[in-house]
py3Dmol code that shows the C-alpha trace and the ligand (Angstrom):
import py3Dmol

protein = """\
ATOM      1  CA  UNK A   1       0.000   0.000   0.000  1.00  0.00           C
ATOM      2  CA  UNK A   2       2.736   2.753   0.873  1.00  0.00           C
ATOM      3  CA  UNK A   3       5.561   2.846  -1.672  1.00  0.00           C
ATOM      4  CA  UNK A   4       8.707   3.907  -0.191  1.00  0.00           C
ATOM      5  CA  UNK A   5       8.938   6.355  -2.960  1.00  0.00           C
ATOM      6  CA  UNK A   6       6.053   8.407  -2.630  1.00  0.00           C
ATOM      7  CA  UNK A   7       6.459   9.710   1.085  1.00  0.00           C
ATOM      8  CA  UNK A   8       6.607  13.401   0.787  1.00  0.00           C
ATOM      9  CA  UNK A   9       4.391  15.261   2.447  1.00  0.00           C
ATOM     10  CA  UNK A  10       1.574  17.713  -0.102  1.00  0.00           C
ATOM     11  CA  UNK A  11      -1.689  19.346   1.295  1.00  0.00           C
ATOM     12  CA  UNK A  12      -4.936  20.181  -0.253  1.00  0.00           C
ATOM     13  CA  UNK A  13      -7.502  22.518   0.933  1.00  0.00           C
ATOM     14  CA  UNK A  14      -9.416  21.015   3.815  1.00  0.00           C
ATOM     15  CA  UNK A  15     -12.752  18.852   1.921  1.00  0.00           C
ATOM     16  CA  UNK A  16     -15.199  18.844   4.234  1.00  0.00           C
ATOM     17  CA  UNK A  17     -15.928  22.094   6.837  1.00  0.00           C
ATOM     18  CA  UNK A  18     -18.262  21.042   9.216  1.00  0.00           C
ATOM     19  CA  UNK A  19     -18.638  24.474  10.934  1.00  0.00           C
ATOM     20  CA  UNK A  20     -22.236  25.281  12.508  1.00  0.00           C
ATOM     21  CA  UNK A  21     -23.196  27.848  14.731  1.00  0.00           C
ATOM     22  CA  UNK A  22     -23.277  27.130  18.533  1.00  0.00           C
ATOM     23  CA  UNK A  23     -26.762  26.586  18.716  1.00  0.00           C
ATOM     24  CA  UNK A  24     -27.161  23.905  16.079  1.00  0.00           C
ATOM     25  CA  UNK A  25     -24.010  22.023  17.578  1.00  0.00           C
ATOM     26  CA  UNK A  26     -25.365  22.056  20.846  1.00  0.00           C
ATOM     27  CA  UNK A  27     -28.881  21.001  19.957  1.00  0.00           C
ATOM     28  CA  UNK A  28     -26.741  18.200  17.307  1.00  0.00           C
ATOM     29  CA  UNK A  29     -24.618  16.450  20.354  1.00  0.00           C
ATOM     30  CA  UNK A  30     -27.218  16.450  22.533  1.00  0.00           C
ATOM     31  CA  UNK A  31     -29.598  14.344  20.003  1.00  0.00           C
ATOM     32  CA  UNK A  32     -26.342  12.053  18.897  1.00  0.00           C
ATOM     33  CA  UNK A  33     -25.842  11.773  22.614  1.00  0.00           C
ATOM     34  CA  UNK A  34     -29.783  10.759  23.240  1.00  0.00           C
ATOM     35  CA  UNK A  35     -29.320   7.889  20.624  1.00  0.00           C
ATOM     36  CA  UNK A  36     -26.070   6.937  21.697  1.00  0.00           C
ATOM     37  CA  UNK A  37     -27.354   6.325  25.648  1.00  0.00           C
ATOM     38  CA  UNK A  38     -29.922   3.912  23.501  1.00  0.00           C
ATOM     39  CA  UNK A  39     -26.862   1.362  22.578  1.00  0.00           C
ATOM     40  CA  UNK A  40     -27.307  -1.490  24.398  1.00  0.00           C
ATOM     41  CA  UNK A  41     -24.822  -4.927  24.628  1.00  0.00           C
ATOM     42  CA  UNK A  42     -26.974  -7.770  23.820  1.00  0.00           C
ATOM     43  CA  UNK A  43     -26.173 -11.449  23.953  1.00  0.00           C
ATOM     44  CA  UNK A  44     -29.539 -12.592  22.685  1.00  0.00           C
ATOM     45  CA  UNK A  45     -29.866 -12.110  18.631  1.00  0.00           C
ATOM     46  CA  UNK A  46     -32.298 -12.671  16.148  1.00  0.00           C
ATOM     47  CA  UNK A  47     -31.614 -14.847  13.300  1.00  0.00           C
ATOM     48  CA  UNK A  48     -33.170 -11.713  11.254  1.00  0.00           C
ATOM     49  CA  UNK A  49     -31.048 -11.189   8.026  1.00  0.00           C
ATOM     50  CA  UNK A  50     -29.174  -8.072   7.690  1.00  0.00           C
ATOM     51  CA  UNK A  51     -27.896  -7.036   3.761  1.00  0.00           C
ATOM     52  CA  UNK A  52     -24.096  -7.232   2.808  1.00  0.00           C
ATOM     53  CA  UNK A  53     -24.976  -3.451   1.840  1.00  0.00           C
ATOM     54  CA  UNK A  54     -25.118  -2.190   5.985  1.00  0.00           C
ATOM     55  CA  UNK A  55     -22.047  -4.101   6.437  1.00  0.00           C
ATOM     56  CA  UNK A  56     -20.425  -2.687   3.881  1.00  0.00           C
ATOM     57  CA  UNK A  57     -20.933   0.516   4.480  1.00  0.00           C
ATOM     58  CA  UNK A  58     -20.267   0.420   8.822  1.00  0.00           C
ATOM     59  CA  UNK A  59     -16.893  -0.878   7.527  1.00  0.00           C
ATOM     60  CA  UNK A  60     -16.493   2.182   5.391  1.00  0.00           C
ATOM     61  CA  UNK A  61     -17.054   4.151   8.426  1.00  0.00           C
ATOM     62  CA  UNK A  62     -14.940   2.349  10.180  1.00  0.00           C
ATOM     63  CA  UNK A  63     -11.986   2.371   7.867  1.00  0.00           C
ATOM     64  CA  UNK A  64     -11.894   6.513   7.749  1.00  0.00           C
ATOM     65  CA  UNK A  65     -10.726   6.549  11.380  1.00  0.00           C
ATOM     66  CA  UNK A  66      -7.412   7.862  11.926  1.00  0.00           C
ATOM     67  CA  UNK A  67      -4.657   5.666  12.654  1.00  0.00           C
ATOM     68  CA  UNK A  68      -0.930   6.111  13.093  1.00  0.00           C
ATOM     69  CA  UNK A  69       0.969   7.562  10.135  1.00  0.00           C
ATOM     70  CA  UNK A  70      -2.216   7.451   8.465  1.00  0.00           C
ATOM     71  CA  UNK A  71      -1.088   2.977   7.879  1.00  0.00           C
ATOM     72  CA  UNK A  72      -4.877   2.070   9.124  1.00  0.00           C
ATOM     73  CA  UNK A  73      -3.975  -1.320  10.436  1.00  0.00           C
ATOM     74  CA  UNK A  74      -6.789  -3.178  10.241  1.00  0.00           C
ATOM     75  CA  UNK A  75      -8.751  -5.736   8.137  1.00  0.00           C
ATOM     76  CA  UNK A  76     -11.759  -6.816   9.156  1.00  0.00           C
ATOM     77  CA  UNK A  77     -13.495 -10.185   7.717  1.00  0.00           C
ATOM     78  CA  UNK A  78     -17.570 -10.477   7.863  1.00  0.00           C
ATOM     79  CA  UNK A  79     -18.768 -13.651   8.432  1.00  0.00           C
ATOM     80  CA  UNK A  80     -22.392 -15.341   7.018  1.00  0.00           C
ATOM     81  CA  UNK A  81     -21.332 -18.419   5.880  1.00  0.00           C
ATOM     82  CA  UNK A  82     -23.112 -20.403   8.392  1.00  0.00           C
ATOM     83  CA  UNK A  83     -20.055 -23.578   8.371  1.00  0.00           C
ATOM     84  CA  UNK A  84     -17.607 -20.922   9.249  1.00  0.00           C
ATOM     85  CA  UNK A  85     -19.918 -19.319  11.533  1.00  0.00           C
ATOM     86  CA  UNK A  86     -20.470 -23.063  13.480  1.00  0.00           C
ATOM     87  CA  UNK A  87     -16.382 -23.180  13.341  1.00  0.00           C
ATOM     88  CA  UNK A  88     -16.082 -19.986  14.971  1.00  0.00           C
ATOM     89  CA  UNK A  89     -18.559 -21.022  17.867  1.00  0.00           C
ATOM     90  CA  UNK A  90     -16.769 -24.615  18.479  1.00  0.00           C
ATOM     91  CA  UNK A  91     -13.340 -22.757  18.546  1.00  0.00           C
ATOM     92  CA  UNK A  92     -14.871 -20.331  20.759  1.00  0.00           C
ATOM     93  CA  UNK A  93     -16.372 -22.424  23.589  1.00  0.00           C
ATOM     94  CA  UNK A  94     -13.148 -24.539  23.536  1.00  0.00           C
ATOM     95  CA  UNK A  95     -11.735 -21.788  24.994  1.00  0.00           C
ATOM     96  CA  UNK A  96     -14.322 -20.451  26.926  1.00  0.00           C
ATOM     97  CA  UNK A  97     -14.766 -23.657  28.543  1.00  0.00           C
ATOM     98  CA  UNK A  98     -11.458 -23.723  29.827  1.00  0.00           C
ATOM     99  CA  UNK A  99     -11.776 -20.013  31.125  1.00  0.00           C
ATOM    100  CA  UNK A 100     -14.996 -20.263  32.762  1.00  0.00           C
ATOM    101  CA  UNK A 101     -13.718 -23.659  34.706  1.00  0.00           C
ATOM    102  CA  UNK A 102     -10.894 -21.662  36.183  1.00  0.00           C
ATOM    103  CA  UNK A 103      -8.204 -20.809  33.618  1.00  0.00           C
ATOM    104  CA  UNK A 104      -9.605 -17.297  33.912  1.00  0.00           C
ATOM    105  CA  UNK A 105      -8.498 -16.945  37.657  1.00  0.00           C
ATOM    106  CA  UNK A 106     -10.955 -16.445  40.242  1.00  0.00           C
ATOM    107  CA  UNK A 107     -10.675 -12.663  40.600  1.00  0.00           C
ATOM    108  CA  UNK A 108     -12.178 -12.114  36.773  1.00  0.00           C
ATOM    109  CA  UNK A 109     -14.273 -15.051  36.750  1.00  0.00           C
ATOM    110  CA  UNK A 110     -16.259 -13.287  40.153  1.00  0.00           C
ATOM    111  CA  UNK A 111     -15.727  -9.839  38.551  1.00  0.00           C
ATOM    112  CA  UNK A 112     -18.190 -11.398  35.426  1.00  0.00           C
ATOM    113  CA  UNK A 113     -21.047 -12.655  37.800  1.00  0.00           C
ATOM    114  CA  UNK A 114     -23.117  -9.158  37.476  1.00  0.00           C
ATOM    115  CA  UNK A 115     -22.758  -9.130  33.433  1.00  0.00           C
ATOM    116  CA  UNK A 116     -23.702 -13.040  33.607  1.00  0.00           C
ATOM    117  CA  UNK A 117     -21.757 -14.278  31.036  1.00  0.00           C
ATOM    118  CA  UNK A 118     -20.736 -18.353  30.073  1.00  0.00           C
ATOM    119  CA  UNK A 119     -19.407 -20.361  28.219  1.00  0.00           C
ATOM    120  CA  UNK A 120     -22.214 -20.893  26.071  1.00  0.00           C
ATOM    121  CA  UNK A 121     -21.568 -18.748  22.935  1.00  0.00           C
ATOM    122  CA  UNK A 122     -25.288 -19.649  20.928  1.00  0.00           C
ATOM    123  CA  UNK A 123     -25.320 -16.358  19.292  1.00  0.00           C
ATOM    124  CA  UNK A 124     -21.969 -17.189  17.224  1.00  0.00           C
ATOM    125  CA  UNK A 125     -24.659 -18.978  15.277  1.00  0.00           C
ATOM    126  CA  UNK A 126     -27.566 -17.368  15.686  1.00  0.00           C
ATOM    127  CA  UNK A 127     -26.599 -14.140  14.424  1.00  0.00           C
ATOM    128  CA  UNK A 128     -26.524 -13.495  10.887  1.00  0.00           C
ATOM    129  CA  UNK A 129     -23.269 -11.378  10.819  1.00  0.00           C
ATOM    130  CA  UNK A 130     -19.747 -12.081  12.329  1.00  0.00           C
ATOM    131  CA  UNK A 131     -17.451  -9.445  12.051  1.00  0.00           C
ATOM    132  CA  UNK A 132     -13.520 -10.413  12.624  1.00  0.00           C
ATOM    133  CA  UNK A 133     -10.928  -7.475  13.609  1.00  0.00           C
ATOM    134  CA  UNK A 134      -7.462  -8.240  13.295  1.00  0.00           C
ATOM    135  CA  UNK A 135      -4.662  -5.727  14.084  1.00  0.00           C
ATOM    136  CA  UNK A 136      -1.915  -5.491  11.357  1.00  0.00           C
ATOM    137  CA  UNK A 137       1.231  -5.603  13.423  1.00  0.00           C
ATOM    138  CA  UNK A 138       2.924  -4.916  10.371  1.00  0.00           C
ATOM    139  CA  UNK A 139       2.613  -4.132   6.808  1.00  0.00           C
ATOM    140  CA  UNK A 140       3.944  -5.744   3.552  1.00  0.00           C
ATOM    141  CA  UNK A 141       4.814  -4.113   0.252  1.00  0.00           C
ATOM    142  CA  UNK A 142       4.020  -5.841  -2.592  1.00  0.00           C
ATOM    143  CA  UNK A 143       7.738  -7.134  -2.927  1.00  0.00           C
ATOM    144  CA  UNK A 144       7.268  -8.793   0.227  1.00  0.00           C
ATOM    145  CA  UNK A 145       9.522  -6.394   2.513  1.00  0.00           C
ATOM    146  CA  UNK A 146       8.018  -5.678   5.753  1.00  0.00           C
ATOM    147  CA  UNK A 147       7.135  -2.216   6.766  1.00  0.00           C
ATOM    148  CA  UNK A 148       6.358  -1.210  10.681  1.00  0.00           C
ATOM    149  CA  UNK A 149       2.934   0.085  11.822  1.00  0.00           C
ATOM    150  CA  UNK A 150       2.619   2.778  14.726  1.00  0.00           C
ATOM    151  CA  UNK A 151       0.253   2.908  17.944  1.00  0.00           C
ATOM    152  CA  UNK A 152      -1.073  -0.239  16.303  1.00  0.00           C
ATOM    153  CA  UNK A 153      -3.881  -1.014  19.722  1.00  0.00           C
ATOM    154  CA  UNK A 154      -4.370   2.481  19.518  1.00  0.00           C
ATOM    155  CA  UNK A 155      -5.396   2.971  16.123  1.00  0.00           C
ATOM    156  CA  UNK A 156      -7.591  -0.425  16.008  1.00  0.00           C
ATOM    157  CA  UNK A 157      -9.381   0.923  19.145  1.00  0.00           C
ATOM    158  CA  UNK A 158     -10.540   4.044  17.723  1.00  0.00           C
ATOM    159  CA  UNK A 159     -11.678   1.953  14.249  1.00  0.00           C
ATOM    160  CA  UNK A 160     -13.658  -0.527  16.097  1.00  0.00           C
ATOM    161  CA  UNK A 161     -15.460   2.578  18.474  1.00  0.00           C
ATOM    162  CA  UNK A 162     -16.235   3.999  14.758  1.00  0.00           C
ATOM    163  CA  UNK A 163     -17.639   0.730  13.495  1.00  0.00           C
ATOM    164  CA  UNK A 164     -19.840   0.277  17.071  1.00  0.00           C
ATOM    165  CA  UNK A 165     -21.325   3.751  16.605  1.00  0.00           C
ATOM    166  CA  UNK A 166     -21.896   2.897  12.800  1.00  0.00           C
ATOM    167  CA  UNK A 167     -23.601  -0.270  13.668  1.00  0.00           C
ATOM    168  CA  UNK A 168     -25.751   1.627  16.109  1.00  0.00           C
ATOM    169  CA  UNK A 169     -26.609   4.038  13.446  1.00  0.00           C
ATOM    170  CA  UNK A 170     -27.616   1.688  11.697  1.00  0.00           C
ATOM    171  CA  UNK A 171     -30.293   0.220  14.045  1.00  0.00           C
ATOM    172  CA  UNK A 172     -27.764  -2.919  14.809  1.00  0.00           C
ATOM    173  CA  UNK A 173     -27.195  -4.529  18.054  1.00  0.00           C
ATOM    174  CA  UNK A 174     -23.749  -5.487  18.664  1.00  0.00           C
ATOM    175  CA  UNK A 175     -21.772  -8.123  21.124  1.00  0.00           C
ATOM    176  CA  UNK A 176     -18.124  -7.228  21.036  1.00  0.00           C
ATOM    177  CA  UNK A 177     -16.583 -10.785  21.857  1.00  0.00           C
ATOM    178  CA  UNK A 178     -12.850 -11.707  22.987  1.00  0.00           C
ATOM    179  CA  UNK A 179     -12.350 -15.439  23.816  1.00  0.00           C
ATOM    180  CA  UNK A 180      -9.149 -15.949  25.331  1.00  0.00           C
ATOM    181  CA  UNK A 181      -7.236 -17.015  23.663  1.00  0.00           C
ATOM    182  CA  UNK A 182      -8.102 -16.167  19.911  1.00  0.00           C
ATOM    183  CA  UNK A 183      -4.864 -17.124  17.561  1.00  0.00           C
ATOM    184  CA  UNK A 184      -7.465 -19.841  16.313  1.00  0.00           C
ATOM    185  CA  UNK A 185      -9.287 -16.948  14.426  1.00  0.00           C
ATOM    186  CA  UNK A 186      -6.552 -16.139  12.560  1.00  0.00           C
ATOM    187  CA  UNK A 187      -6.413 -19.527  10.938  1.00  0.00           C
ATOM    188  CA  UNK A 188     -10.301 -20.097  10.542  1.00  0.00           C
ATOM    189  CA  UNK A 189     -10.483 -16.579   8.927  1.00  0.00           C
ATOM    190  CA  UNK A 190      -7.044 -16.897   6.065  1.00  0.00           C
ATOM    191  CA  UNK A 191      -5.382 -14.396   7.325  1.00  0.00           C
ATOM    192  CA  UNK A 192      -2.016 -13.749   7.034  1.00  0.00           C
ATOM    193  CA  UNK A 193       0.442 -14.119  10.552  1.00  0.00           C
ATOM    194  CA  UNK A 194       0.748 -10.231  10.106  1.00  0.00           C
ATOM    195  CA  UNK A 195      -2.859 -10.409  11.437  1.00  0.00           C
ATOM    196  CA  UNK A 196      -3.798 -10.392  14.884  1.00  0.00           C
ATOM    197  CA  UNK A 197      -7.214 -11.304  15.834  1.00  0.00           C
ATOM    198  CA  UNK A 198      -8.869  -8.475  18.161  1.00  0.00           C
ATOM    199  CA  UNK A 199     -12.288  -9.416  18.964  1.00  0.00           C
ATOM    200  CA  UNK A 200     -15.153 -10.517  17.058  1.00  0.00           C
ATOM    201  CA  UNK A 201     -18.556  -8.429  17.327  1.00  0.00           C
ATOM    202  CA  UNK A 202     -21.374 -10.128  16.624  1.00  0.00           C
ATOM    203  CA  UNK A 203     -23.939  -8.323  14.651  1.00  0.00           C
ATOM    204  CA  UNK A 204     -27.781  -8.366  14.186  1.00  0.00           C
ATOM    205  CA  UNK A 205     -31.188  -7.657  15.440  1.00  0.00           C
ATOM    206  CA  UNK A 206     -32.296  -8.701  19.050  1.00  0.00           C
ATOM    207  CA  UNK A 207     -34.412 -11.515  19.915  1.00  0.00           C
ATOM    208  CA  UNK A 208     -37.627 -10.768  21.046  1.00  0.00           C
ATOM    209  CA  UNK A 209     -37.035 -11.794  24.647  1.00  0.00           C
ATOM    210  CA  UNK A 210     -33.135 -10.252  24.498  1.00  0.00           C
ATOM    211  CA  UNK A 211     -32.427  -8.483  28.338  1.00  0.00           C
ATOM    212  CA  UNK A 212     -29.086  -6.868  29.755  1.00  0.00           C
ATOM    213  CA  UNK A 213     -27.328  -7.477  32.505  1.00  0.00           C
ATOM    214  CA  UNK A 214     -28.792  -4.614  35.063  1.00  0.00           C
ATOM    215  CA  UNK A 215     -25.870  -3.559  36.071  1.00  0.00           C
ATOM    216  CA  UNK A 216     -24.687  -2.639  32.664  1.00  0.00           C
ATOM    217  CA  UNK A 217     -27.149   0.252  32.750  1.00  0.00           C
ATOM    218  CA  UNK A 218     -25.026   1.969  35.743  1.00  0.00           C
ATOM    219  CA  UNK A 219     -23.103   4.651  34.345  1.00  0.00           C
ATOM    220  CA  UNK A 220     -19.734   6.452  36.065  1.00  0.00           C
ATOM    221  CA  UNK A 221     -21.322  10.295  36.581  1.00  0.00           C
ATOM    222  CA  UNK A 222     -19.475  12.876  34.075  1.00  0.00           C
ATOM    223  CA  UNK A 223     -17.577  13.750  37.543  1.00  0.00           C
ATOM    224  CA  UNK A 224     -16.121  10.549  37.521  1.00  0.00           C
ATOM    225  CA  UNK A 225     -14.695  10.544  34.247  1.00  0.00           C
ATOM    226  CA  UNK A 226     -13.811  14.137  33.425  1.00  0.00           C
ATOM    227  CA  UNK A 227     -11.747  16.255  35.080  1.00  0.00           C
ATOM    228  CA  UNK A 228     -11.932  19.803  33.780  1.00  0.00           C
ATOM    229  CA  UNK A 229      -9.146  22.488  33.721  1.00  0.00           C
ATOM    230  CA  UNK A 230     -10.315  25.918  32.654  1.00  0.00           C
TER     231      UNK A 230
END
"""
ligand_1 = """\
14
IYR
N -14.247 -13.997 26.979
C -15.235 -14.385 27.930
C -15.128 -13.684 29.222
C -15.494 -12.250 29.270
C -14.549 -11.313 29.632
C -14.888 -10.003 29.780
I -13.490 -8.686 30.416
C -16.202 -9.580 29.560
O -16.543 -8.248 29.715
C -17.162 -10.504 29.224
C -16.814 -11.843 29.065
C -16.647 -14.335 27.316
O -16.806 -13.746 26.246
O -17.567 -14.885 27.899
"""
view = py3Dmol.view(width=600, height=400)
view.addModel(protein, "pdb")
view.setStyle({"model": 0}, {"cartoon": {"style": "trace"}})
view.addModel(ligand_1, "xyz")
view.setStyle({"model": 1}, {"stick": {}})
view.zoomTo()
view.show()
């Protein structure tokens, strides 16, 4: 993707100016924030279709966010195919099964009890959309010579908080997943060893009798988490 060759810095005139006046940015936030406070972890999914088109496009919005030295390393894979989908699940509880019998230590296993989570991992399956996100700890040029990536958690962090909100957006419900350990995804997925897998969120509608854990609806007060110096 990045020739060696062509790094020299040009600039163009900024696209995009999304300047409004102070009114119409306050009254903006405060409906994105009002639909935002709507998102909702669910583990319970529909097996309601959703078209390639959403997908395509969440990953669109996912793939503009910025990234060190601009190398965006990520690649995500989206998963329908119902065989792979099934691998993905047995993989999974493999794992889970060992960290929900005590490979996870006591401390996290008790620190799960409120979010009620186990081993189980039905909606793998039951979902019609798996997406993947691997973390490219490096890049290759096309003459196979590796090139480094920068802030590489970092950058894949801020992607996958773009593709949440854009699933959101799009009226989606979203698990973000991490069994421990996940090298198996890399495998099950063909990606290169460049690749490392991230998490996988699970993607659909709810079922009609979907809940939350209670607990997940306890926020930390904007004292808690801002400190403001004027
Ligand atoms: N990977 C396990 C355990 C798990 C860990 C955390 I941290 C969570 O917030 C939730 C679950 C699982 O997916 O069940």
């Amino acid at each position: 993707m990045f020739s060696k060759k062509s790094l020299k810095y040009q600039k163009i005139p900024l696209p995009d100016n999304v300047s409004i006046s102070d009114e119409e940015m306050l009254s903006s936030i405060t409906q994105f924030k009002e639909y935002m406070l709507k998102r909702h972890t669910i583990r319970d999914f529909s097996d309601r279709e959703v078209s390639y088109d959403i997908i395509k496009h969440v990953i669109q919005v996912a793939g503009s966010a910025p990234s060190g030295a601009n190398h965006q390393p990520w690649h995500f894979v989206a998963v329908s195919n119902a065989d792979i989908k099934s691998r993905i699940r047995e993989a999974a509880e493999i794992e889970e099964e060992k960290f929900y019998s005590g490979g996870g230590g006591d401390e996290w296993i008790k620190a799960l009890e409120p979010i009620g989570t186990n081993a189980k991992k039905p909606h793998l399956e039951t979902a019609p959309w798996l997406i993947i996100i691997f973390a490219e700890r490096y890049g290759v040029f096309e003459d196979g010579t590796k090139y480094k990536n920068y802030y590489v958690p970092e950058s894949v962090g801020i992607a996958t908080g773009f593709l949440i909100t854009a699933l959101h957006k799009a009226g989606l419900s979203v698990l973000t997943h991490t069994p421990n350990p996940m090298n198996f995804l890399t495998g099950l997925c063909n990606r290169p060893q460049s690749n490392k897998p991230v998490m996988i969120l699970t993607v659909g509608h709810p079922s009609s009798n979907a809940t939350v854990p209670k607990v997940a609806k306890i926020k930390k007060s904007i004292d808690q988490i801002l400190t403001v110096m004027k």
